[in-house]
N, C-alpha and C positions, 0 to 999 in steps of 0.2 A: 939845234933841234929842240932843244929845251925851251928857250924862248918860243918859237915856234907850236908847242905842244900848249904850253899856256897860253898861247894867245888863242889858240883851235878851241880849248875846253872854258876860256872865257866866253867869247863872243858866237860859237855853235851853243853851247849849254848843256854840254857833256863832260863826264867825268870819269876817274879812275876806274879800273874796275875793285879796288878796295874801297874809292868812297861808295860805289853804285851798291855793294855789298851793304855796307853800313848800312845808308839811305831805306835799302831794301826790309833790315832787319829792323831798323828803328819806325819806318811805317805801317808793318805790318803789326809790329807791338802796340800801338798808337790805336788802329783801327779794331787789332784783338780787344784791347784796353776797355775802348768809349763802348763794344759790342757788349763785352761783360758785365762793366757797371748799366748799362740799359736794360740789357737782360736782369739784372739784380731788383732796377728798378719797376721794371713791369712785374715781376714777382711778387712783389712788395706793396705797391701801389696800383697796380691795374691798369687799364686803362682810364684815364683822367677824365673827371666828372662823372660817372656812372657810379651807378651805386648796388651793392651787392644785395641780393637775397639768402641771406643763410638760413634759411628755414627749408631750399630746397634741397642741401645737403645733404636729408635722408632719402633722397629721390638719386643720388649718386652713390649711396651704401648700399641700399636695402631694395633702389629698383626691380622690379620683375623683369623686365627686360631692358638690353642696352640701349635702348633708343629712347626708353624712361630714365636710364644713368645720363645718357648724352645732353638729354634736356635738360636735367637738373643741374651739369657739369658748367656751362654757362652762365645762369644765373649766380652762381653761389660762388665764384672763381672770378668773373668778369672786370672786380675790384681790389685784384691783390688777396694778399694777405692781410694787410694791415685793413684794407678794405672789409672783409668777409669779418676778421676781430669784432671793427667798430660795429657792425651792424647784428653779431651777435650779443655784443656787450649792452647794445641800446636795443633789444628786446628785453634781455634779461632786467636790467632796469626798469623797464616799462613794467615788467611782470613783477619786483618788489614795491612798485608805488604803486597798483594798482592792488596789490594786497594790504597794505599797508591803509590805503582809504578805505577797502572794504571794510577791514573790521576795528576802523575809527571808532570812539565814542561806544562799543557796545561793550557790556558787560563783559570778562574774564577774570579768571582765578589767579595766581601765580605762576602757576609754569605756563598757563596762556598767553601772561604780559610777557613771561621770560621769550617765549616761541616768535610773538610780536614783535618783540625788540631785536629780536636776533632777525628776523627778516628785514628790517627798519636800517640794522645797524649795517646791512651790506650794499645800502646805497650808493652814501661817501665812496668807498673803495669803487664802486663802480663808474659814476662819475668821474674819480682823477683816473682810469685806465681809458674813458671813452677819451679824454684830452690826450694823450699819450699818444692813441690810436692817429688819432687825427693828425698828427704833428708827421708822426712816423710814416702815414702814408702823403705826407704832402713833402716829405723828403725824397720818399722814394720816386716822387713827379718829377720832383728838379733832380735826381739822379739819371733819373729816364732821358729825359731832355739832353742832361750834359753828357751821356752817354753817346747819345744819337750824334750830337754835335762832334765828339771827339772822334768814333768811326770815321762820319764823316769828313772830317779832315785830313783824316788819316789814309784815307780814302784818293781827295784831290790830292793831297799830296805827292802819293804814289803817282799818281797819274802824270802829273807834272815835270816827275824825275824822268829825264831820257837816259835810261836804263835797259841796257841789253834784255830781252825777254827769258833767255838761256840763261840769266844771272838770276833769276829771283827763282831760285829752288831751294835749297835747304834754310838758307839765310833768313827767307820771306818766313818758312814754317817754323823755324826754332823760332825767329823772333816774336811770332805770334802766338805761341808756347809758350815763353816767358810773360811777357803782356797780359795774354789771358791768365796768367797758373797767378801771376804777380797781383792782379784784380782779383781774382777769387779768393786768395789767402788774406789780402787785406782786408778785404770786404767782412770777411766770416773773422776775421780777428777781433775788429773792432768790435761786429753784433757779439762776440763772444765776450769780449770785455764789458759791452753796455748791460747785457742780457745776465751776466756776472754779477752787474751792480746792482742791476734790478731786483734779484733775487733775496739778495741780503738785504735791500730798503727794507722790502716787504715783509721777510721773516723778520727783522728787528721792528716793526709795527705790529705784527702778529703776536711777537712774546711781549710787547708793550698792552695792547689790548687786552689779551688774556690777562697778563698779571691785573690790570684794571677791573676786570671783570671780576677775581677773586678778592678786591679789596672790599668791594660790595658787598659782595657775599663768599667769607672765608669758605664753604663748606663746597666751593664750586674751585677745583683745583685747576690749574692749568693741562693738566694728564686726563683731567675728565672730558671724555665725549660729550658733545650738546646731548646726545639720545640719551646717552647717560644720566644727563640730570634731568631731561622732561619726564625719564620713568621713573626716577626716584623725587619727583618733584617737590613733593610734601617734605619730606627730610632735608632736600637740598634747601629748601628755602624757607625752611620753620623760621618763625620768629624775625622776618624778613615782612618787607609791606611788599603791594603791587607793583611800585613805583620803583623801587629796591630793586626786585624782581626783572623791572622792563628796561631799565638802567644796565642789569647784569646783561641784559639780551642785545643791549646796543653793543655793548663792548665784544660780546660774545660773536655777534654776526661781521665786526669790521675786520675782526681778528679770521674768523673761517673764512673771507673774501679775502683776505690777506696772506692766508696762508696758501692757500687754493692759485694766487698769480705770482708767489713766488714759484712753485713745483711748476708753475710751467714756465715762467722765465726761464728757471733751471734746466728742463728737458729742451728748453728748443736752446740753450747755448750748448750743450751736448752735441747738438746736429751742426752747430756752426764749426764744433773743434772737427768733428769726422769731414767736415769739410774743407776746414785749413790746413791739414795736415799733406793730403794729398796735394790739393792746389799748392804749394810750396814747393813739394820735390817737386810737379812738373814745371813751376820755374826756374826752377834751380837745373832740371833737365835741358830747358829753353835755353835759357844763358850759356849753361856749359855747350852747347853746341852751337852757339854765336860762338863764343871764344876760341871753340874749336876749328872752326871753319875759317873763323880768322888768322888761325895761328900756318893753318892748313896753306890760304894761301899766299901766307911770309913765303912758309919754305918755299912754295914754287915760283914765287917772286924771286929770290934768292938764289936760287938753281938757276934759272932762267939768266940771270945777269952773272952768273957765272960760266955760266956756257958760252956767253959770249966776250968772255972776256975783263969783262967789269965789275969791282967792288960793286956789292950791293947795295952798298949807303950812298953810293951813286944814283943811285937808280930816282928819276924822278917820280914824287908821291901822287903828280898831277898827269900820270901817263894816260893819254887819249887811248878810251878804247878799240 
C-alpha cells in the first residue's frame, strides 16, 4: 500500500494532509507577505508617476465641509508619502530662492544680512532632503511592484496546490498572521533604524553649523535663538562687518533646517517602533499557531496509527488524502 500511495500522490499531484497543511501555511504567508510590503509601498510612494499637491492639504484640515476635505484628500495623498515630502520640500525651496533674489544686491544693515543668510543658508539642507525624497519614493515603487508580485504568487501557488478545501482553515490564517505580523515589524525596523540614523546625521550638522556660526561671531552662542539675536542685533554683531554678519546667517539657517529634519526623522521613527512592536507579537502569535496546529495534528496522526494497531513511525509521511 505504500508503494501504491506514492505512486497515487506522484502522478495524481496530491499530497499528505501534513504537507497540504504546510503548503497551505507557507502560501498564505507568501501572499500575506508581498500584500504588506505593497501596502507599505503605496503608502510610501503612491501611485507611480503622479505627482502630489501639497498645498491642498489645508483643504483636508481646515475644509468647511467634507466634500472640500475629500477633494483636497486626493490631490495631496495620491503620491505617498515620500511623494507629498518632495513636493512640499520643493515649494519651500522655491520660496527661499525666491527670497533670496528678491533682496539681492539691495542695501541692508547687519542683522538684515544676518536674516538673509539665514534664509540663504536653508537651501543646501533642502536640496539634499529633495534627493532623499526622491530616492525613498522610487523605493517604495519597486517595493509596490515586488510586493504585488510576491501576493501574486502566492496566490498561483495556492491555487495550484490540490489541497482539500476543509484544510485551509486555521493553518491558511495563522500563516497569513505570521507573513503579514513578519512584514510589518521588518518593515518599521529597518525605517526605525534608517530614520535612527537620520536623526543623528542631521543633529551632528546642526551642532556643527551653529558652532560655525559662533566662530564668526563669538557673541552669537549656540543656546541663542535666531529671534534672539535679530532683536538684540546691534550688540550681537558690534564690531562684526555685513559680510561677517551674512556668513553667521548662512551657518545659522543650515543649522535651523538641520535641526528642524532631525525632530522629524526622530518623531516619525517613534511611529515606526509603535508599529514594530505590535507587528511582532502578531508573528510570533502567527507562528505559534502554525506550530501549534502542527503539533495538534502529530498527535492525531499518532492516535490514529495506534488505534489500528501500528507504531506511528510507521505511518507513511506521503499518505494520500
Amino acid at each position: 500500500m505504500t508503494g501504491l500511495a506514492e505512486l497515487t500522490a506522484t502522478y495524481t499531484g496530491r499530497v499528505s494532509k501534513a504537507e497540504s497543511r504546510r503548503r497551505d501555511a507557507s502560501n498564505a504567508a507568501l501572499t500575506a507577505s508581498g500584500a504588506t510590503v505593497a501596502g507599505a509601498g503605496l503608502l510610501g510612494g503612491g501611485v507611480p508617476g503622479v505627482r502630489a499637491d501639497s498645498s491642498r492639504l489645508k483643504d483636508v484640515v481646515h475644509g468647511p465641509a467634507v466634500s472640500d476635505r475629500l477633494k483636497g484628500l486626493a490631490p495631496s495623498a495620491r503620491a505617498g508619502v515620500f511623494g507629498y515630502r518632495h513636493d512640499a520640500h520643493k515649494r519651500a525651496l522655491d520660496e527661499f530662492v525666491g527670497e533670496r533674489d528678491y533682496y539681492k544686491n539691495s542695501k541692508a544693515n547687519r542683522t538684515q544680512m544676518f536674516q538673509r543668510g539665514k534664509t540663504v543658508g536653508k537651501i543646501n539642507p533642502e536640496v539634499e532632503v529633495l534627493r532623499h525624497m526622491k530616492k525613498a519614493r522610487l523605493a517604495s515603487n519597486a517595493a509596490l511592484a515586488g510586493g504585488v508580485g510576491l501576493a501574486a504568487y502566492g496566490v498561483k501557488r495556492a491555487k495550484g496546490d490540490d489541497v482539500r478545501k476543509d484544510e485551509r482553515r486555521s493553518d491558511g490564517y495563522m500563516g497569513a498572521v505570521a507573513g503579514g505580523g513578519a512584514s510589518v515589524a521588518g518593515v518599521a525596523a529597518g525605517a526605525d533604524k534608517l530614520l535612527q540614523g537620520q536623526a543623528r546625521r542631521w543633529d551632528a550638522k546642526a551642532d556643527d553649523a551653529y558652532e560655525q556660526a559662533r566662530r564668526v561671531v563669538p557673541r552669537l552662542k549656540p543656546e541663542m535663538k535666531s529671534d534672539e539675536a535679530v532683536a538684540s542685533g546691534r550688540k550681537v554683531f558690534r564690531g562684526k562687518s555685513k559680510k561677517q554678519a551674512e556668513q553667521a546667517g548662512l551657518h545659522r539657517g543650515y543649522g535651523t533646517q538641520a535641526r528642524y529634519f532631525a525632530r522629524a526623522y526622530r518623531k516619525n521613527a517613534e511611529w515606526a517602533r509603535k508599529v514594530r512592536d505590535p507587528a511582532a507579537v502578531a508573528a510570533l502569535v502567527g507562528a505559534g499557531g502554525v506550530a501549534y496546529q502542527g503539533a495538534k495534528n502529530h498527535r492525531t496522526k499518532v492516535a490514529r496509527a495506534r488505534a489500528e494497531g501500528r507504531k506511528w513511525r510507521d505511518v507513511d509521511k506521503k499518505e494520500v488524502l
